[in-house]
Backbone as a chain_set.jsonl record, in Angstrom:
{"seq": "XXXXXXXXXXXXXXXXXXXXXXXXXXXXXXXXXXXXXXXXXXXXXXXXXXXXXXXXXXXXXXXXXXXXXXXXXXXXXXXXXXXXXXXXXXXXXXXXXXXXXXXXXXXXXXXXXXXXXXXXXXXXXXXXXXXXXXXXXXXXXXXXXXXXXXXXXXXXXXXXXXXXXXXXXXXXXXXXXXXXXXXXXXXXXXXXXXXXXXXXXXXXXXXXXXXXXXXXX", "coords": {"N": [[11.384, 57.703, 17.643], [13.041, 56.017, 16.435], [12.881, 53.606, 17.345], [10.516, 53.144, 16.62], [10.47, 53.206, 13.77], [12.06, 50.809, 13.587], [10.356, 48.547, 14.926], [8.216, 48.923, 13.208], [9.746, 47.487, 10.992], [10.403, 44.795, 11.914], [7.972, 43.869, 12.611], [7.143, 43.58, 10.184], [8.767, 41.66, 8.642], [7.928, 39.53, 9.885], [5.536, 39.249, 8.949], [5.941, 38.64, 6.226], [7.18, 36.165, 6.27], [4.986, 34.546, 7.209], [3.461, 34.855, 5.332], [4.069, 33.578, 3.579], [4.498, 30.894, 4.479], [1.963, 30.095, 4.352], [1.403, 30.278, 1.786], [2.13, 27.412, 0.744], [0.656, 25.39, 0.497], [-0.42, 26.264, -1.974], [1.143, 26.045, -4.076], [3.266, 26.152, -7.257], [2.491, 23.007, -9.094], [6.167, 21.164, -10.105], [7.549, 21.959, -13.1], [5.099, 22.36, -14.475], [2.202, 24.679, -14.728], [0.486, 24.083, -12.986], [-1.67, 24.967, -9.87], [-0.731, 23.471, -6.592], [-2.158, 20.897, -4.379], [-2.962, 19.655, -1.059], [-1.288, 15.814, -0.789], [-3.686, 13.118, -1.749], [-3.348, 10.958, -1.044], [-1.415, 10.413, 0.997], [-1.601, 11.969, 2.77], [-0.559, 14.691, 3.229], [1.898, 13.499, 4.453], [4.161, 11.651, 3.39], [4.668, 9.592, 3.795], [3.256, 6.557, 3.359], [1.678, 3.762, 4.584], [2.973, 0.427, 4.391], [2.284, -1.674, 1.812], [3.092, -4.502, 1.197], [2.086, -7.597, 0.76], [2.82, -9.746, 2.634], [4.23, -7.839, 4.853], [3.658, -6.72, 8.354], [3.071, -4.371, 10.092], [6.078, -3.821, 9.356], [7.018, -5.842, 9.093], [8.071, -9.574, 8.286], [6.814, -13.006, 6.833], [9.291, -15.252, 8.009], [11.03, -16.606, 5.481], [12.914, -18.595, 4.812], [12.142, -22.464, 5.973], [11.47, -22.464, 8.152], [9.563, -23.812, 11.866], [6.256, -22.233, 11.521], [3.818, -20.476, 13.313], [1.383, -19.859, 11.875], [1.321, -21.376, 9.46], [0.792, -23.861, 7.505], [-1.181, -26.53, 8.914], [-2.372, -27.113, 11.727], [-3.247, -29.574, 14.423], [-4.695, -30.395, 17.548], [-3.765, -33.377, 19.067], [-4.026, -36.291, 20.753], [-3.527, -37.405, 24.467], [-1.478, -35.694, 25.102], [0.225, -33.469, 27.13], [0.167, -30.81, 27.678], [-2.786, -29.072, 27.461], [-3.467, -27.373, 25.574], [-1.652, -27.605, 23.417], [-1.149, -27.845, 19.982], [-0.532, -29.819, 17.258], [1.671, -30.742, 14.243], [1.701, -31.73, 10.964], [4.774, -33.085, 9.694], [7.151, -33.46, 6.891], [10.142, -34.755, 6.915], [13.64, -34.971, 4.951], [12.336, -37.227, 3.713], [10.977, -38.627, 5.76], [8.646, -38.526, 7.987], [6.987, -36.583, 10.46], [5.418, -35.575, 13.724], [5.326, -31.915, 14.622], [5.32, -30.133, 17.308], [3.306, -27.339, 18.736], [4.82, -25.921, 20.164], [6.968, -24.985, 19.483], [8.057, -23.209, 18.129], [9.999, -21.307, 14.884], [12.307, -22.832, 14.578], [13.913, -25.3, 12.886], [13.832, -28.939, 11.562], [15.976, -31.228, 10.892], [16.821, -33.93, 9.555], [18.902, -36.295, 10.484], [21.829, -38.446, 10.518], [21.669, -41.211, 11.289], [19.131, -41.412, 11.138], [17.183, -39.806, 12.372], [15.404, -37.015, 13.977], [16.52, -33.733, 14.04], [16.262, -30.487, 16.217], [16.813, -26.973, 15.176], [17.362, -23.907, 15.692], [16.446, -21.485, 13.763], [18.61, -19.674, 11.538], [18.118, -17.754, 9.971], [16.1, -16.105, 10.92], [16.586, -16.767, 13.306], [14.862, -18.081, 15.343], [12.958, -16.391, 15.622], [10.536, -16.435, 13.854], [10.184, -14.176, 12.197], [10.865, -11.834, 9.593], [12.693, -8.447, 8.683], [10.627, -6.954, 6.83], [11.039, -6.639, 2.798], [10.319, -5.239, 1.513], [9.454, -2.095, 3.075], [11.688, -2.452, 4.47], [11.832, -3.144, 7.571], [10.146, -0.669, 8.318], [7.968, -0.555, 8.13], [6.545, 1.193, 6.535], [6.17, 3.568, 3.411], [7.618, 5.542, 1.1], [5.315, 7.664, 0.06], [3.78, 6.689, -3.001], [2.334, 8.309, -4.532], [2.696, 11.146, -4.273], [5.086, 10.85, -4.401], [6.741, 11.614, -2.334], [6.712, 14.365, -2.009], [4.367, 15.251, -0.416], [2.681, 17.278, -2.12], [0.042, 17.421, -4.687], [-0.508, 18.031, -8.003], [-3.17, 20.014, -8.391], [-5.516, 18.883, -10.342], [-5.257, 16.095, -9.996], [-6.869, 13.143, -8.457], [-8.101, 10.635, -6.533], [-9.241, 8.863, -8.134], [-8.77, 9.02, -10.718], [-5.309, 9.241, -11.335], [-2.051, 10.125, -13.4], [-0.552, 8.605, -11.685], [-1.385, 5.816, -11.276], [-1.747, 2.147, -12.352], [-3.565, 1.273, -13.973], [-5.688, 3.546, -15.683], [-9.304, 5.624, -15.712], [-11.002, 6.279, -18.54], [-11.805, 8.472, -20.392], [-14.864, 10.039, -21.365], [-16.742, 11.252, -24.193], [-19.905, 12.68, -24.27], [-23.096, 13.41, -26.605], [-24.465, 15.519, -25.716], [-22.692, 16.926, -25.25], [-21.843, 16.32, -22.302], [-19.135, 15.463, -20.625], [-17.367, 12.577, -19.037], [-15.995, 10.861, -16.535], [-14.159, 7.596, -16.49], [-14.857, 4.082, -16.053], [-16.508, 1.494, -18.147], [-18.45, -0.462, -17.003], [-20.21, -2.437, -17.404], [-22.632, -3.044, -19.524], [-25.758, -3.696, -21.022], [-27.706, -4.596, -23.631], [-28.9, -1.588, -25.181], [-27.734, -0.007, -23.508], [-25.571, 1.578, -21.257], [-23.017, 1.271, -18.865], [-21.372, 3.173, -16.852], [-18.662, 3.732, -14.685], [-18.131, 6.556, -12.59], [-16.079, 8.471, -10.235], [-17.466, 9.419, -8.699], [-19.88, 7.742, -8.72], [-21.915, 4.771, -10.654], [-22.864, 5.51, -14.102], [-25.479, 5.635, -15.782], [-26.106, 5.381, -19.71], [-26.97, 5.807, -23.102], [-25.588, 3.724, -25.493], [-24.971, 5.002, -27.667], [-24.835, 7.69, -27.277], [-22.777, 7.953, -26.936], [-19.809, 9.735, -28.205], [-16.996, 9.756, -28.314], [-14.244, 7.77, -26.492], [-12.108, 8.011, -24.936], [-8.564, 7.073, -24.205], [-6.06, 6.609, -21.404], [-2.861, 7.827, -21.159], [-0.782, 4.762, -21.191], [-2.9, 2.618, -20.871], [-4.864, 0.079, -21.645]], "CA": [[11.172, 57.507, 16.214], [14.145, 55.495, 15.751], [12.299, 52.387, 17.861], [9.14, 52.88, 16.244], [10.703, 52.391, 12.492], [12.084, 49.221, 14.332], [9.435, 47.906, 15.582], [7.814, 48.168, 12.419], [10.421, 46.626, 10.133], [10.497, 43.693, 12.091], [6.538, 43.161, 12.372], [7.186, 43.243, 8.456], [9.438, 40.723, 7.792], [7.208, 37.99, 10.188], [4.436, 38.923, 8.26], [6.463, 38.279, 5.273], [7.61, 35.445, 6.418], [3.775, 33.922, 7.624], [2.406, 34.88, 3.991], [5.082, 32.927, 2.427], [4.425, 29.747, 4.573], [0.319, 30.085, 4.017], [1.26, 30.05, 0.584], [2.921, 26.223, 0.435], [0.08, 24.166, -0.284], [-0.983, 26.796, -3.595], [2.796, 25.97, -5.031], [2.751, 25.34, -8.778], [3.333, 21.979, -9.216], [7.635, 21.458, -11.085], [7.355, 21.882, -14.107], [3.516, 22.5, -14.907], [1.655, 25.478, -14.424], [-0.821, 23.958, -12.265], [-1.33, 24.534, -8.591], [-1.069, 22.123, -6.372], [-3.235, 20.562, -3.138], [-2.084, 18.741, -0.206], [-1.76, 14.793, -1.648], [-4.82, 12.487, -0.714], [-2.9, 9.197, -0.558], [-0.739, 10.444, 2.089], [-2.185, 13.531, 3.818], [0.645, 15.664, 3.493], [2.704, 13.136, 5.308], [5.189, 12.045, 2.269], [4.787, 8.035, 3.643], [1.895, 5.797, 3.423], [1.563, 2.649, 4.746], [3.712, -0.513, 3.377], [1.483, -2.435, 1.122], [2.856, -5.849, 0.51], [0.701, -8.468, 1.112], [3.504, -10.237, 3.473], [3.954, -6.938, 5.74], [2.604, -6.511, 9.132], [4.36, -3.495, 10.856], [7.382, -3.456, 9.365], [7.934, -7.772, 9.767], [7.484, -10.816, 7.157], [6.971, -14.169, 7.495], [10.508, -15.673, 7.384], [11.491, -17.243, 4.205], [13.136, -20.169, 5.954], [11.444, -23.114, 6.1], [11.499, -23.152, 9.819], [8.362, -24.159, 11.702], [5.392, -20.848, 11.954], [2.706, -21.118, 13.73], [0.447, -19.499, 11.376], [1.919, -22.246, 8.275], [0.892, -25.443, 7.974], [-2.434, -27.292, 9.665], [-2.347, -27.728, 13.163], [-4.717, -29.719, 15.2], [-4.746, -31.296, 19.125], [-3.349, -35.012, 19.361], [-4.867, -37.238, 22.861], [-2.526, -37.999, 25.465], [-0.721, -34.846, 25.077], [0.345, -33.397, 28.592], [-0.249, -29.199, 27.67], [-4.256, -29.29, 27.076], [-3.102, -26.575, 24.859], [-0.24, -27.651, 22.181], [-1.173, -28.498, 18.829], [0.582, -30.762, 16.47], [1.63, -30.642, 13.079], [2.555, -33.64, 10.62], [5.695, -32.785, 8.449], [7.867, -34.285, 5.916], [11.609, -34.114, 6.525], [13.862, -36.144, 4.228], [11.39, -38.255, 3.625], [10.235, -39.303, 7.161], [6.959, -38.048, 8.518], [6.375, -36.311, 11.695], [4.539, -34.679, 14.417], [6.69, -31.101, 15.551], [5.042, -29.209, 18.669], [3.835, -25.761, 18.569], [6.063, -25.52, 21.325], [8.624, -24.981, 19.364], [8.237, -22.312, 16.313], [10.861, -20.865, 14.715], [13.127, -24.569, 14.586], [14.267, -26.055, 11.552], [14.197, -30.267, 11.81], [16.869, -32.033, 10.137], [17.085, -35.51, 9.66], [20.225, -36.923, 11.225], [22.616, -39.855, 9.41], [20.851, -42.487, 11.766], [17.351, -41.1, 10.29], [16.054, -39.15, 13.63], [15.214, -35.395, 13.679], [16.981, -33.118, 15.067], [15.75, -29.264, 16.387], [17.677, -26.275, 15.14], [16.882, -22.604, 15.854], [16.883, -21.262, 12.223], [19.611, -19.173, 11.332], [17.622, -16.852, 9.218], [15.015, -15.386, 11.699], [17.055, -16.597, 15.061], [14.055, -18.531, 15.883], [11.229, -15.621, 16.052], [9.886, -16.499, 12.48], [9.707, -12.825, 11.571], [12.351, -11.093, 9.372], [12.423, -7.161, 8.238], [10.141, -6.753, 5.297], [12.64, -6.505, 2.193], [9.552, -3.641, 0.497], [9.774, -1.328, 3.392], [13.194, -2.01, 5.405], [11.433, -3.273, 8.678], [10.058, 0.584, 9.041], [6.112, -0.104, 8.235], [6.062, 2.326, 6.071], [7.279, 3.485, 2.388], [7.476, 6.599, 0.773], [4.234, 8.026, -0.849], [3.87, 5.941, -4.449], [1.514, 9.099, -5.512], [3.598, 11.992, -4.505], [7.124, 10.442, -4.409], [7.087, 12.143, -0.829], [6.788, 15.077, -2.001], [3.408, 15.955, -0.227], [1.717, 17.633, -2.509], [0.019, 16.743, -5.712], [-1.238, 18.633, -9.107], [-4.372, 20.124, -8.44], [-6.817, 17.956, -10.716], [-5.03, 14.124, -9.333], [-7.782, 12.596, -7.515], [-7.446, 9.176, -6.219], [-10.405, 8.063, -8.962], [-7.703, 9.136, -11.615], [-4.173, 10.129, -11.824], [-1.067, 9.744, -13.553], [0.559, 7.328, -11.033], [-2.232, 4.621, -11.863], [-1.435, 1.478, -13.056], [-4.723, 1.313, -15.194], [-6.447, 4.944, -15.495], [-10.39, 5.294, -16.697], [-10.98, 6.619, -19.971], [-12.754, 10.282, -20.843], [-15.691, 10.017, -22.165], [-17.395, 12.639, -24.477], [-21.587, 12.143, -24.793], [-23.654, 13.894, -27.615], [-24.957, 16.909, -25.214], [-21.789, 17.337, -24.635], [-21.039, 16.294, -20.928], [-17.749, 14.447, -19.68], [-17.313, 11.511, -17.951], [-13.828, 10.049, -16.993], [-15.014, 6.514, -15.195], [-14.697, 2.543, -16.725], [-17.602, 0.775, -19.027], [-18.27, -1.982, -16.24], [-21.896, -3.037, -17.912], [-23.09, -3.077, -21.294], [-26.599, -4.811, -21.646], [-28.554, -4.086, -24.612], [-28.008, -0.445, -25.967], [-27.385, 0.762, -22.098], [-23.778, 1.129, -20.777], [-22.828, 1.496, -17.235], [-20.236, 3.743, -16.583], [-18.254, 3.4, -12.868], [-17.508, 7.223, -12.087], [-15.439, 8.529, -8.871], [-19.065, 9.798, -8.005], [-20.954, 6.437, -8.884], [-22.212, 4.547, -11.118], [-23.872, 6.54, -14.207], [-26.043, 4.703, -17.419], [-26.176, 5.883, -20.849], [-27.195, 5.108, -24.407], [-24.391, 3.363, -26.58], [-25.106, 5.584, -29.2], [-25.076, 8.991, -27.02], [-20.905, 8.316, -26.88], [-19.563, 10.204, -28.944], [-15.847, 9.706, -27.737], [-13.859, 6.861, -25.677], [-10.222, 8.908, -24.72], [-7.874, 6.212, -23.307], [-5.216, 7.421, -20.877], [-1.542, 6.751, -21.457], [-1.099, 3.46, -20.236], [-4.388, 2.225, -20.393], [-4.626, -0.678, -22.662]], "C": [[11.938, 56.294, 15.711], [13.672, 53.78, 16.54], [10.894, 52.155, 17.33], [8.854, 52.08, 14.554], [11.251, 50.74, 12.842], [11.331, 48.33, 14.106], [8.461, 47.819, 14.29], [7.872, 47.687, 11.271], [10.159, 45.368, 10.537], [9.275, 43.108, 12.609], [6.502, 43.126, 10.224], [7.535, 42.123, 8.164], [8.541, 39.5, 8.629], [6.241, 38.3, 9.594], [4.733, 38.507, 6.58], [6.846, 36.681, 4.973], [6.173, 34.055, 6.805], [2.961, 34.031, 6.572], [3.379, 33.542, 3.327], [4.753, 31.158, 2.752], [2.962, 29.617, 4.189], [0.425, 29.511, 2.809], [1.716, 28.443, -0.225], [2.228, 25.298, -0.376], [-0.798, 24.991, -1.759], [0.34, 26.917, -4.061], [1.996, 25.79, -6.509], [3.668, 24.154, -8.99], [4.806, 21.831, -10.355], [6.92, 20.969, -12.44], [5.381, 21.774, -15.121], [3.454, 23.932, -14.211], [0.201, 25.391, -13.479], [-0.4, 24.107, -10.949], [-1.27, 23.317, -7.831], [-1.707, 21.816, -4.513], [-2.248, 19.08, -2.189], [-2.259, 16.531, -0.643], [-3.058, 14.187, -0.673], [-4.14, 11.577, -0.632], [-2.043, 9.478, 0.816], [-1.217, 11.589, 3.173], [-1.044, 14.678, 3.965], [1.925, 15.071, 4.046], [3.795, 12.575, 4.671], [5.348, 10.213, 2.291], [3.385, 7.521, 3.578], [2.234, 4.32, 4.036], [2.394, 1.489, 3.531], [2.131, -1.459, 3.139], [1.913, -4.033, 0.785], [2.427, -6.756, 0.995], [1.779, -9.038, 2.664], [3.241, -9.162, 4.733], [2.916, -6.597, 7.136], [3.53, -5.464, 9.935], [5.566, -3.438, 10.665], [8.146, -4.858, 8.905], [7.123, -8.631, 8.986], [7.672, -12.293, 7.637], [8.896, -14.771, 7.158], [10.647, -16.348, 6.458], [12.299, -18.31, 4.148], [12.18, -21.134, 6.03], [11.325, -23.598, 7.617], [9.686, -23.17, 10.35], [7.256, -22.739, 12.255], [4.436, -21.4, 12.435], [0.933, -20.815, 12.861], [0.42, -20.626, 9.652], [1.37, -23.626, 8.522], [-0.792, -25.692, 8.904], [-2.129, -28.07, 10.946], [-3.43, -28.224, 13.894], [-4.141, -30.454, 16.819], [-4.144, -33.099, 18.866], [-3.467, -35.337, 20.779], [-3.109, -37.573, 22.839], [-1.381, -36.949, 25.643], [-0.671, -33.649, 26.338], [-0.121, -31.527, 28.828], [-1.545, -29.527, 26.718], [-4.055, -28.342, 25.481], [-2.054, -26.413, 23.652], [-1.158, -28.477, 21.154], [-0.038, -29.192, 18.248], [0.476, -30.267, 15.093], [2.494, -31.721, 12.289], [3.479, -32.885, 9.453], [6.233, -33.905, 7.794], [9.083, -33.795, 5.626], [12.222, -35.375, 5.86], [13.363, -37.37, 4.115], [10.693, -38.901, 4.867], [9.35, -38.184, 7.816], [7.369, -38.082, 9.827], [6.028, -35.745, 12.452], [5.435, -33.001, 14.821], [5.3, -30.573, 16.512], [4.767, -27.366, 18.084], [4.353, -24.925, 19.633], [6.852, -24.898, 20.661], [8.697, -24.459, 17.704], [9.474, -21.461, 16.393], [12.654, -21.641, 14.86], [12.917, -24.967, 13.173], [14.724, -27.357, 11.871], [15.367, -30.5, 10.742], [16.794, -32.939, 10.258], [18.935, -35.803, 9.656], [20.734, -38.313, 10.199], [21.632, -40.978, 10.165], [19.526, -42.704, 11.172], [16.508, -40.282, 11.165], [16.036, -37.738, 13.133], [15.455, -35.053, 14.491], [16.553, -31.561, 15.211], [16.799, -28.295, 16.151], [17.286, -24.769, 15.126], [17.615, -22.115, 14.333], [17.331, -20.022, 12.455], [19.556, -17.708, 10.734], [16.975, -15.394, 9.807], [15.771, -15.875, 13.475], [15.864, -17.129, 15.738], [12.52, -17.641, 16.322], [10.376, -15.605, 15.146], [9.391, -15.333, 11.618], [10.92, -12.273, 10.968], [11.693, -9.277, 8.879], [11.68, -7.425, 6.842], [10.839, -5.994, 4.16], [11.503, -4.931, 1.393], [10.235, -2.606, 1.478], [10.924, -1.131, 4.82], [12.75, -2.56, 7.199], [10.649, -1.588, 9.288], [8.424, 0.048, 9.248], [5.71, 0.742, 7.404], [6.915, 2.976, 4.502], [7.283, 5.0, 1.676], [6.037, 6.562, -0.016], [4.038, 7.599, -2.434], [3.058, 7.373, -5.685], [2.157, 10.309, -5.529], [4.796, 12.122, -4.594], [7.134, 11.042, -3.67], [7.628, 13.962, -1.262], [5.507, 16.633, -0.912], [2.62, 16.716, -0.739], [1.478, 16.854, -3.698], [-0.335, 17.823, -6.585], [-2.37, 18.642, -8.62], [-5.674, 19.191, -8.934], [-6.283, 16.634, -10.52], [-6.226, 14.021, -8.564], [-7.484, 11.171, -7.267], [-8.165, 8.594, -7.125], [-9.081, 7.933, -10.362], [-6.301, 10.459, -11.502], [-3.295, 9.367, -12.629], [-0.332, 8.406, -13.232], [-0.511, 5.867, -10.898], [-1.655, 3.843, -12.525], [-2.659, 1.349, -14.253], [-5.615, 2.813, -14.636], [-8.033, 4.765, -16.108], [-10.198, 6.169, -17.78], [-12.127, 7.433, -19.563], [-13.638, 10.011, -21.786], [-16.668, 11.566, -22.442], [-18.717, 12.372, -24.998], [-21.878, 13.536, -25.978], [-24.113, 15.339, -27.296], [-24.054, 17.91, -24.695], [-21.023, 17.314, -22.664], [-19.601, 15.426, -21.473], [-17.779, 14.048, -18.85], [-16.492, 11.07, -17.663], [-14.698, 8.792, -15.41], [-14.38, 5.489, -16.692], [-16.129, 1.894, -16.502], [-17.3, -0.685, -17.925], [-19.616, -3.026, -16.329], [-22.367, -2.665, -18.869], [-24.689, -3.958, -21.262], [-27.824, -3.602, -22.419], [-27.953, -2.81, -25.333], [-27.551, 0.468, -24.828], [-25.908, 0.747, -21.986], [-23.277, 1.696, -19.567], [-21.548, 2.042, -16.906], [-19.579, 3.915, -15.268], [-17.762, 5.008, -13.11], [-16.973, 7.504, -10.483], [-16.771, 8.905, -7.883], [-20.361, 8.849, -8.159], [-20.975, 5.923, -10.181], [-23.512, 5.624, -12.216], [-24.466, 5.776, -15.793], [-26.202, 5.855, -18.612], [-26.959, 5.081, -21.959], [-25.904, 4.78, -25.03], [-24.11, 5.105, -27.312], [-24.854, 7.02, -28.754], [-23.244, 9.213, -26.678], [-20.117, 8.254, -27.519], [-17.733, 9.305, -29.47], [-15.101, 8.823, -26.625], [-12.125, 7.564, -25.717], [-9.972, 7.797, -23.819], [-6.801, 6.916, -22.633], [-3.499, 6.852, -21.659], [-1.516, 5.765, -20.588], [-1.887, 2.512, -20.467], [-4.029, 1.018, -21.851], [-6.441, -1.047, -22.828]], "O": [[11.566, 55.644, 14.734], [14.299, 52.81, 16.115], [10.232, 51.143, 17.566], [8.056, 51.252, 14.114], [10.795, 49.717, 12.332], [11.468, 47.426, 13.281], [7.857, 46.754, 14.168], [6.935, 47.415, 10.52], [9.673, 44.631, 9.679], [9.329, 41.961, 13.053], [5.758, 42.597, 9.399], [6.806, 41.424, 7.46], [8.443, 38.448, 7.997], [5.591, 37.255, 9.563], [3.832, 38.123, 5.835], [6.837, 36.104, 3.886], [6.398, 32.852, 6.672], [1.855, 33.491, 6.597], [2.936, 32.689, 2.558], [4.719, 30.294, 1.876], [2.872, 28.643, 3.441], [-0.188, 28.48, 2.529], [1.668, 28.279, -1.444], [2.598, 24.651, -1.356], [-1.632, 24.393, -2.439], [0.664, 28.028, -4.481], [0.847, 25.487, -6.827], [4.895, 24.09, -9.058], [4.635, 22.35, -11.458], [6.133, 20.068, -12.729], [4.908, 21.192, -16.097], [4.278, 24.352, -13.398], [-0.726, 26.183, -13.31], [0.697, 23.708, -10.558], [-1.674, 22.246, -8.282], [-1.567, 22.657, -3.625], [-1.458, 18.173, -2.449], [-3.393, 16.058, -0.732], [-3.39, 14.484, 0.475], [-4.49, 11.078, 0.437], [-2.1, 8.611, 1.688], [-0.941, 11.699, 4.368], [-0.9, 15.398, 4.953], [2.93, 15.772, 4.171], [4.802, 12.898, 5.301], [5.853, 9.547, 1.386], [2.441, 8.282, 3.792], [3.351, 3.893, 3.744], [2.437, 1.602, 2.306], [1.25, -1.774, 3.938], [1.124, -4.742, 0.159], [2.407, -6.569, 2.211], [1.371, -8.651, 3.759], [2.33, -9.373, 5.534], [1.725, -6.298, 7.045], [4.64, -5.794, 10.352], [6.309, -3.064, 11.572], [9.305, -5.023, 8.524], [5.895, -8.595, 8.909], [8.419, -12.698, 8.528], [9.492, -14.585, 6.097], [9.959, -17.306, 6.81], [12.216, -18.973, 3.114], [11.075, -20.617, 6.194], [11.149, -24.721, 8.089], [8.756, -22.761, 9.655], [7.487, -22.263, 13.366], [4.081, -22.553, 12.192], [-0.173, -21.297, 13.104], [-0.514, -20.507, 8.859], [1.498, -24.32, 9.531], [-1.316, -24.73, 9.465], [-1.77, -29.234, 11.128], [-4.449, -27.556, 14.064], [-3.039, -31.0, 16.879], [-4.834, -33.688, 18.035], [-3.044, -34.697, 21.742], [-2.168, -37.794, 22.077], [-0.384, -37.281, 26.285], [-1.663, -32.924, 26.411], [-0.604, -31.067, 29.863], [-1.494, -30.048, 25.604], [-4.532, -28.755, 24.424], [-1.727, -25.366, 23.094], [-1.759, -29.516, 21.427], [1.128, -29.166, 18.641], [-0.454, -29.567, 14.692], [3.492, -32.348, 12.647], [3.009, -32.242, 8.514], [5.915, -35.073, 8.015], [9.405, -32.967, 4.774], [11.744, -36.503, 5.978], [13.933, -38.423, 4.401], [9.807, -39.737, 4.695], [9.691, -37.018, 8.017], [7.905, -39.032, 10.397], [6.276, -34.617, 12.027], [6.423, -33.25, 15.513], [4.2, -30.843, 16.03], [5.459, -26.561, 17.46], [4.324, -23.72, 19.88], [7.581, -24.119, 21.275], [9.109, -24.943, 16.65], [9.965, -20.99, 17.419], [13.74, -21.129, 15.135], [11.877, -24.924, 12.515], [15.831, -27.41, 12.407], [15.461, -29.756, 9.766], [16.62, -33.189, 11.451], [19.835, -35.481, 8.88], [20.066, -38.942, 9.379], [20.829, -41.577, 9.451], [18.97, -43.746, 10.824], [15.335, -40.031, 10.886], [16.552, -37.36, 12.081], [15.107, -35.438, 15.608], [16.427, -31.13, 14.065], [17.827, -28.518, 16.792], [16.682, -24.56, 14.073], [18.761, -22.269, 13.91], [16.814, -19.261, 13.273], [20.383, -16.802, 10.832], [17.14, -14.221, 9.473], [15.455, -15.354, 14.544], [15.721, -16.65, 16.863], [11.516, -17.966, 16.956], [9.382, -14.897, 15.31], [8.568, -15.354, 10.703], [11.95, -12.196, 11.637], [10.499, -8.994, 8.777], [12.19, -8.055, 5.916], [11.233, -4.849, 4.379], [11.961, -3.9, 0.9], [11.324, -2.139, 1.144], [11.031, -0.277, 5.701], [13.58, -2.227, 8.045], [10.602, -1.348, 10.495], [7.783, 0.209, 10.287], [4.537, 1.116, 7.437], [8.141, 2.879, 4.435], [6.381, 5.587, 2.274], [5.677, 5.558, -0.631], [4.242, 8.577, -3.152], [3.108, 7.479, -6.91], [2.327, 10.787, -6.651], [5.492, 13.118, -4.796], [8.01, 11.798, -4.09], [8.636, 14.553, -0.877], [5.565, 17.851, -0.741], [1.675, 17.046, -0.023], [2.19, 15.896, -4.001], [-0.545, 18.836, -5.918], [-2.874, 17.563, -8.309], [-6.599, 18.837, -8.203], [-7.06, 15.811, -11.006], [-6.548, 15.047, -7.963], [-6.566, 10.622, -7.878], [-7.827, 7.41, -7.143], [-8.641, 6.87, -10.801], [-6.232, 11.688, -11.544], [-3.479, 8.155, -12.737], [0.204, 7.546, -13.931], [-0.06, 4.902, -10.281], [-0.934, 4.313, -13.405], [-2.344, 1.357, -15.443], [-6.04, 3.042, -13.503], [-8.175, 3.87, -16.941], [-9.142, 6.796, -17.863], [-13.04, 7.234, -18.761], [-13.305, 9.761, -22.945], [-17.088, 12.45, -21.695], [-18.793, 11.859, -26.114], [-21.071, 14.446, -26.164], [-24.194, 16.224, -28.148], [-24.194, 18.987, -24.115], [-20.155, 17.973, -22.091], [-19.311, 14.944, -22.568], [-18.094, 14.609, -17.8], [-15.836, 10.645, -18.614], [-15.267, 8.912, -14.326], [-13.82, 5.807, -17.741], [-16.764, 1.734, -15.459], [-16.424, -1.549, -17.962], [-19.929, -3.993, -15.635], [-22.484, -1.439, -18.883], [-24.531, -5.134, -21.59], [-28.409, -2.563, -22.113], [-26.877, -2.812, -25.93], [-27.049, 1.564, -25.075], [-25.174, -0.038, -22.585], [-23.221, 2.926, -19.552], [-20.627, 1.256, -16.681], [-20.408, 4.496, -14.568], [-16.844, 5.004, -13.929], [-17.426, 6.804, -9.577], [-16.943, 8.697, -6.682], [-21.517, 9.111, -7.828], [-20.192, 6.429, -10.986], [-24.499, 6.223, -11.789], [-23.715, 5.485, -16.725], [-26.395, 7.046, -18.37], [-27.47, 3.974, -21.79], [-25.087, 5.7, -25.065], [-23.213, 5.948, -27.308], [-24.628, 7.781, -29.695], [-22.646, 10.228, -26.319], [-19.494, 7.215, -27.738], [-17.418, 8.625, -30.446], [-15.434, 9.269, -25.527], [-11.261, 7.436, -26.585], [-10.728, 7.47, -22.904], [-6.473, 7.95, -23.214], [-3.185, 5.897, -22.369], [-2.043, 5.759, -19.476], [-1.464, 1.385, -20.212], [-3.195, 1.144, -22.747], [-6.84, -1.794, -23.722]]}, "num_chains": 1, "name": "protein.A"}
């Protein structure tokens, strides 16, 4: 008897314990009474991808003026002994000239005599890549839509939420639907509304109501 109440206290508490995690992604989001759904910008995962335009895995172009190979207009020059090296024409203290794409990630100087001299830049150590200053050299930044929290408020969609820099505007027609989308065509008395589900036309005259979001200018 005394192994059987056992045995099924402690199938209790893991089933206690397996309702409780089921229940994570129907939380109510802090401070609202709404539930909430796993986010879409991140998938549950709390980072997203680094976005700044510089960024490629983690690594930016260096900010150094040393020489990249992706910077600048390179073309072939005759008589040049690697079939394969481009040239490029610079402008160091005022004197013009060819550098090698032998040799990226070099900063020329012009010398007191007037020559140029090669210097592995100081910045990047000569590999022309530094840590990207957005996301730390990781690649990756916290979630901008859930603040890494993984979930979101139930009605966020990626068409409109909150964390939008420009949101669309709620529209209320005459038969009473709702539309939440942006007026991206107007001709005549028609008006072209962009929803998250398409493009949808109207009459001017059948909208009643133009609700702007906060924000929204």
């Amino acid at each position: 008897m005394k192994i059987t109440r056992a045995l099924t206290t402690w199938l209790g508490a893991l089933l206690l314990i397996g309702t409780a995690g089921a229940e994570s992604t129907n939380s109510v989001a802090p401070g609202t009474t709404e539930k909430t759904k796993t986010c879409f910008q991140c998938n549950g995962k709390a980072e997203t991808k680094c976005s700044a335009p510089s960024c490629l895995n983690g690594q930016a172009d260096c900010p150094a003026p040393c020489i990249k190979l992706n910077k600048g207009v390179w073309s072939k020059q005759p008589n040049r002994p690697d079939p394969n090296e481009t040239m490029q024409l610079i402008t160091v203290g005022g004197k013009r000239a060819y550098v090698s794409s032998h040799h990226p990630g070099v900063i020329y100087v012009r010398k007191a005599d007037g020559s140029l001299e090669m210097q592995t830049c100081t910045v990047c150590n000569g590999s022309t890549k530094v840590a990207c200053a957005v996301c730390k050299g990781k690649g990756v930044v916290v979630c901008p839509i859930c603040a890494g929290k993984k979930v979101v408020p139930e009605s966020w969609t990626a068409f409109d939420n909150p964390q939008m820099k420009s949101r669309p505007s709620h529209f209320k027609l005459k038969n009473g639907t709702g539309l939440v989308g942006r007026k991206v065509m107007s001709v005549g008395s028609r008006v072209t509304i962009r929803t998250g589900k398409g493009d949808v036309k109207v009459e001017a005259a059948d909208i009643v109501e133009e609700e702007k979001q906060p924000g929204q200018k």
